[in-house]
N, C-alpha and C positions, 0 to 999 in steps of 0.2 A: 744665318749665323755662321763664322767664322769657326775654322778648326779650332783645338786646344792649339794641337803646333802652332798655325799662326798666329794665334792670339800669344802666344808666348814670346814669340820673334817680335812680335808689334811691341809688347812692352818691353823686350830689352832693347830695341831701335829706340825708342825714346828713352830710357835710361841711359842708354849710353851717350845720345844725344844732350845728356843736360835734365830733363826735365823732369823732376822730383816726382810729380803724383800725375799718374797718369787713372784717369775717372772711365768704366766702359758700361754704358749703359744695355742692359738685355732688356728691350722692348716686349719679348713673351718667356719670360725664364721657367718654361717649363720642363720635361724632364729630357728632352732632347740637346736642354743647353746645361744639361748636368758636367757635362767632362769640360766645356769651356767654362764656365763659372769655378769652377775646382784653380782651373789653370789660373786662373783669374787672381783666383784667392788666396794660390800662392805665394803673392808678394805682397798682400797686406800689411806685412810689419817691416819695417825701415828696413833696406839691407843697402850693403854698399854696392850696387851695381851701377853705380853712374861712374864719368869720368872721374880722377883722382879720389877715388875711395867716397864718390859725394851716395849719403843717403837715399834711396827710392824706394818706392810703394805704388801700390797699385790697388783701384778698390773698385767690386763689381757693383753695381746698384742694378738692383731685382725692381725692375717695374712692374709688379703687380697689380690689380685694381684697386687696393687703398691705394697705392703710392699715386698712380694716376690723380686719384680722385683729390688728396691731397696738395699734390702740384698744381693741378689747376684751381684747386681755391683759391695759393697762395702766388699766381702768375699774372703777372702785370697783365698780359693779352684780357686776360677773364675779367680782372680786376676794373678794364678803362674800354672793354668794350664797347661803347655809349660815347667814347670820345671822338673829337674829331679826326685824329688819324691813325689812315686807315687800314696800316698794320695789324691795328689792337682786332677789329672785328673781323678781316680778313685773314687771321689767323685763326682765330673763335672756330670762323665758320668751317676750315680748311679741316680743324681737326676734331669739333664736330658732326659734321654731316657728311665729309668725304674719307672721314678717319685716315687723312694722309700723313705719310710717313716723314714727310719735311715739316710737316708742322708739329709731330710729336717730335723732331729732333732740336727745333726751335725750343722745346720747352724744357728740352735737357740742358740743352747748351745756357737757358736761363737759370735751370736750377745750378749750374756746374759753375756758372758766372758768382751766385751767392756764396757757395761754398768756398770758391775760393778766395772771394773777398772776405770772407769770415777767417780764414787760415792764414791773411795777409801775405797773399802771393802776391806779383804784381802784374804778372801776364798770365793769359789763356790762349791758347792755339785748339781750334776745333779743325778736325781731320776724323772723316769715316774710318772705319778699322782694317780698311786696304788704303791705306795713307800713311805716309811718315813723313818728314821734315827734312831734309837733306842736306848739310852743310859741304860742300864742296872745298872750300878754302880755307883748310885746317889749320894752316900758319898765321890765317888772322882772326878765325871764328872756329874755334875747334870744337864749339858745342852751342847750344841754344842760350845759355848763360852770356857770355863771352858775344856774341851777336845783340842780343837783346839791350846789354849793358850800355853798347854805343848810338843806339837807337835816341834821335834829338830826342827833349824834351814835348815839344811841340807836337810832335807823332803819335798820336794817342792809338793807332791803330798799322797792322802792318800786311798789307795782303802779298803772296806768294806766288808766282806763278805753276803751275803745275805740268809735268811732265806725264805723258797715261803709259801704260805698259804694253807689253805687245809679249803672249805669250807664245812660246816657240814649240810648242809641247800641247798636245792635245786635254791632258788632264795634266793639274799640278794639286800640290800636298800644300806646298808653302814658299808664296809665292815670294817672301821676301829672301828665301833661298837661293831658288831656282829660277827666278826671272832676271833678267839685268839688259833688254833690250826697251827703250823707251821713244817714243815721237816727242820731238820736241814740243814746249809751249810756242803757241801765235804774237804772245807778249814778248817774247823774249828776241826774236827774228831781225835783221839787221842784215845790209848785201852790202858788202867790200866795194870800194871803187866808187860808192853812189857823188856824184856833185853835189855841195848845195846849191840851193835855191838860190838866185843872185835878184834884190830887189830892183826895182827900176832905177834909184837913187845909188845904185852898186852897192850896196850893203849887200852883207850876208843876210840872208833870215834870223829871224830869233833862233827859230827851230832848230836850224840846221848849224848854230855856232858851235866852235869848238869849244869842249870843257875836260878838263882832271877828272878820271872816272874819279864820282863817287857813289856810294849805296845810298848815301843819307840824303842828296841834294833838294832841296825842294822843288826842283822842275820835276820829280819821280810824284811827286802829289797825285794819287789817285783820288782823291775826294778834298774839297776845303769846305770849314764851316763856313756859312755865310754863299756858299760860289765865286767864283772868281770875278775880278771886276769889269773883267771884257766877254763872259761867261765862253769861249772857247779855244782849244786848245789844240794848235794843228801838229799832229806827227812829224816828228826829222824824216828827211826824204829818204832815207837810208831805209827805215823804217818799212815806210810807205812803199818802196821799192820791194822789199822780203815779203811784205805781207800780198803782193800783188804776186809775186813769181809762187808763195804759195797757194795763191788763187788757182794758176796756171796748172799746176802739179796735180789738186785736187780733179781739176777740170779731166785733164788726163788719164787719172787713174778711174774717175766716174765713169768717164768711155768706156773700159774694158768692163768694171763689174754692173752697165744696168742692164748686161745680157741676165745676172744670174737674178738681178732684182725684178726682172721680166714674169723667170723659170720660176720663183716661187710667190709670183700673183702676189708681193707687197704694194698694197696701193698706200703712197707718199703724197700729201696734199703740197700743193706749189707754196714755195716759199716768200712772202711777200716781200715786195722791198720796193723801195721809190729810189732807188741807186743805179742811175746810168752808168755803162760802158765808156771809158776813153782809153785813149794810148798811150802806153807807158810812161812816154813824155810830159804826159798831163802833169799839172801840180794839183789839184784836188782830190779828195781822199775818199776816190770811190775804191781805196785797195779792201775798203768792205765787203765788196760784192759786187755782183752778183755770185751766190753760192752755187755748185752743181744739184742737181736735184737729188743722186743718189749716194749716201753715207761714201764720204772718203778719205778721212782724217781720224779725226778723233773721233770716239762712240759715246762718247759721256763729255762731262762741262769742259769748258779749256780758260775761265774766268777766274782761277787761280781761291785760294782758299786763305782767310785770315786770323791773324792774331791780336786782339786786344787788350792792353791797360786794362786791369781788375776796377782799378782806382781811377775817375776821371774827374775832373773838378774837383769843389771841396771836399771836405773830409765829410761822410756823414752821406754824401750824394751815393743812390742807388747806381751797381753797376749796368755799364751799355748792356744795350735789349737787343737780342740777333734779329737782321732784318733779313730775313731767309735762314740758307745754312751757308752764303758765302760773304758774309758784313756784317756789320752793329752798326749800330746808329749809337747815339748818347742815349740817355734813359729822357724820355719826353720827343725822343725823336729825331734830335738836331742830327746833322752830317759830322761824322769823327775826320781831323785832319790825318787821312790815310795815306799811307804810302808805298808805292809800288815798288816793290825790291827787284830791281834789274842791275843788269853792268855786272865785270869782271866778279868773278864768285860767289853771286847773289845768290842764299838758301831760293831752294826751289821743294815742293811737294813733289812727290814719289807716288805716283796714284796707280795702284797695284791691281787695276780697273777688269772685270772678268776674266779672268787667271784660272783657268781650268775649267770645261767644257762643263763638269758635274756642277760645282760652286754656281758659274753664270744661270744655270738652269734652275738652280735652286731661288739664288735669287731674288728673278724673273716670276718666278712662282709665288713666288712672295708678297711682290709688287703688284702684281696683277690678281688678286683675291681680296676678298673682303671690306673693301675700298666701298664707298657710297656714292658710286658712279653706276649711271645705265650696266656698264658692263661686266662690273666690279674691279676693273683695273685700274692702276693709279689714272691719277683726273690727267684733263689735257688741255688745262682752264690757265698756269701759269703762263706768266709772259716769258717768250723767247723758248716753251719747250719745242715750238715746233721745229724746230732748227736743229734740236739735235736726235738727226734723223735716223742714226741706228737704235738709239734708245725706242722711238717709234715705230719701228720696224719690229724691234723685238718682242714688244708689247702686242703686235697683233698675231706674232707668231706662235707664242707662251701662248694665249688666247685659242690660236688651230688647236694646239698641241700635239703640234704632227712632228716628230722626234727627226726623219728625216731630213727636212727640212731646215730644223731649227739646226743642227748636225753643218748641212752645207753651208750657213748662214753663218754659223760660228767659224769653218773653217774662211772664208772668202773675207769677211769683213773685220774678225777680231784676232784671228792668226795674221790674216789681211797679207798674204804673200802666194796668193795662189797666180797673182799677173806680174810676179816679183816687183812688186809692190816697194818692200825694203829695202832692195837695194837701190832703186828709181830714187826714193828718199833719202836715201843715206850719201848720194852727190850731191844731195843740195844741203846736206846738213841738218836733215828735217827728222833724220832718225840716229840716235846713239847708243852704245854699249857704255852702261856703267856696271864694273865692279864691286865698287868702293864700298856700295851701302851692303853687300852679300861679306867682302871682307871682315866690316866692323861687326856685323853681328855674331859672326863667327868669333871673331875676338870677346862678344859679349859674352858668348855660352861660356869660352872656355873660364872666363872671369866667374858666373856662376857655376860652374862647376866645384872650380877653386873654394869659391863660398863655401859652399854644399859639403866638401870634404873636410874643409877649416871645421866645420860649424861639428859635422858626426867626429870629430875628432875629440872636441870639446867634448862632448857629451859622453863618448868613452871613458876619456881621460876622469 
């Protein structure tokens, strides 16, 4: 569980971002999550903390065992487990016999999907509670309203790319304060100078033509109902180009740290792939891979987080069902026409990802207890967890519970500058300093503050 402080910075980062009701679900609300549930509860009645005096709230939901018990009666997953897809029973099974924690967040994000189709919102953004939403281009999206409003009709979903945090500081309090160095997204990556593609007939490539940035365009289609009519979709060489020199960077920085992934006896199972090697000059889109074997980028997801349409099809249709915690689907299953927000000023997530040494340890402890696995640590049954190979690492370390260890391993791979790591990335553009989002919450307190004084003023007067 998350500090009060931050839990309080989380909800004015989205109030001040636009977004009226912010929902935090306490997975075991018992007497250790007394001071965040307080905080929490503090902004239950409308107040103006959002931009231009707009109304916000904020509401805790206590998952205790009724509530549980209730939810899953009333969850599509339990409801259609017996159907043919295989979401409904693959989720059943995840949450009950592995009691994993992606699939009880799957069941909030469904209960949070009704609710706010019952309050007649029109979107929902699911972000963990080291996540915020980050508009960059104030002069044309100054808030999540104001972004969301220009979004086509046709879009029925909107996924994010996500940027992970890099804490510079051994222990932090609140990390939406005191952090502001970030590794870019792999989505977002593009190398100055690339050629395109020139076809044999001297065409340009599709890919590679020039266009008028836009956010909305539909070449940004991360998903189409139905699939596409030629079902594939090659990368601009530009693209394809960043994403290989980020190959190269990782490769590099692996060399220096799998001396320490040696020293503390992590054994990392090889990473499968059927992705040949070529030369840069290649045109085929092995800038997939191959991956280095030991963590050297990001420690957690880098597949970006999304927002959904409350309301899709008719009126009266159930809202979309999350297909994990990074998608929906429609409600029956079908693919939402999703779209990838890239190009000049594209809102990006802020993922405020193990932010002080105590917090990660906590946790890690968390994750790896009570779980209905051999070992009791979360399962390692999903597709693609093996890949993200600090997450695994960390899990067998949490597991030793040997503090030293887990100490050096925090320092070398989530500080991640013991081989000056950061500045190595920071020439290729792969790590940045933002203020902005430290700024505006700062701006938010003082506006609460404000509140606070108006309001004991009243109440003297």
């Amino acid at each position: 569980g998350a500090s009060a402080t931050a839990l309080e910075s989380f909800i004015l980062q989205h109030h001040s971002n636009g977004f009226e009701h912010v929902i935090l679900y306490f997975d075991v609300p018992d007497a250790s999550e007394h001071e965040a549930i307080t905080a929490v509860q503090r902004f239950s009645n409308p107040r103006a903390t959002g931009p231009d005096g707009l109304l916000c709230r904020a509401t805790a939901v206590l998952c205790t065992e009724k509530w549980w018990t209730d939810v899953r009666a009333s969850s599509r997953y339990y409801a259609r487990e017996n159907e043919s897809l295989t979401l409904y029973r693959e989720t059943v099974k995840l949450d009950l016999e592995i009691n994993d924690v992606q699939a009880r967040q799957m069941l909030c994000i469904e209960h949070a999907l009704f609710e706010s189709q019952q309050q007649e919102f029109e979107w929902l953004l699911h972000v963990d509670v080291d996540e915020i939403l980050f508009f960059p281009d104030q002069s044309r999206h100054a808030d999540a309203r104001h972004f969301f409003r220009e979004v086509p009709l046709h879009f029925t979903s909107v996924r994010f790319a996500n940027l992970e945090a890099v804490p510079e500081t051994h222990e932090v309090t609140d990390p939406y304060q005191e952090v502001s160095l970030f590794k870019m997204s792999p989505l977002l990556l593009e190398e100055l100078g690339v050629e395109p593609r020139i076809l044999a007939c001297g065409d340009v490539a599709e890919e590679d033509e020039e266009h008028e940035p836009d956010l909305f365009d539909r070449r940004h289609a991360d998903a189409v109902p139905g699939g596409r009519s030629h079902g594939y979709v090659r990368l601009p060489r530009k693209e394809r180009h960043a994403l290989r020199k980020l190959l190269a960077v990782m490769h590099d920085i692996a060399a220096k740290r799998s001396t320490v992934l040696d020293e503390l006896q992590i054994r990392l199972s090889a990473i499968k792939t059927t992705v040949k090697t070529d030369p840069d000059s290649s045109d085929d889109e092995t800038c997939f891979g191959p991956k280095p074997h030991c963590p050297a980028y990001f420690n957690s997801y880098s597949n970006g987080k999304c927002a959904v349409r409350v309301q899709v099809g008719p009126r009266g249709e159930l809202p979309p069902l999350p297909a994990g915690v990074h998608g929906f689907v429609r409600d029956g299953g079908m693919l939402l026409y999703t779209l990838l927000c890239k190009g000049p000023g594209a809102p990006v997530v802020l993922h405020y990802a193990n932010c002080g040494f105590k917090e990660w340890r906590k946790k890690y402890e968390i994750l790896c207890r009570n779980h209905g696995t051999k070992d009791g640590a979360f399962s390692m049954q999903r597709p693609g967890i093996s890949e993200v190979r600090s997450h695994i690492a960390t899990r067998q370390l949490t597991l030793e519970n040997d503090e030293a260890k887990l100490l050096r391993f925090y320092k070398t791979f989530v500080q991640a500058d013991e081989f000056d790591e950061l500045g190595y990335l920071a020439q290729y553009g792969l790590a940045l300093r933002l203020q902005t989002p430290r700024l505006r919450l700062e701006a938010a307190r003082e506006r609460l503050a404000e509140l606070t004084r108006t309001e004991c003023a009243g109440y003297v007067g």
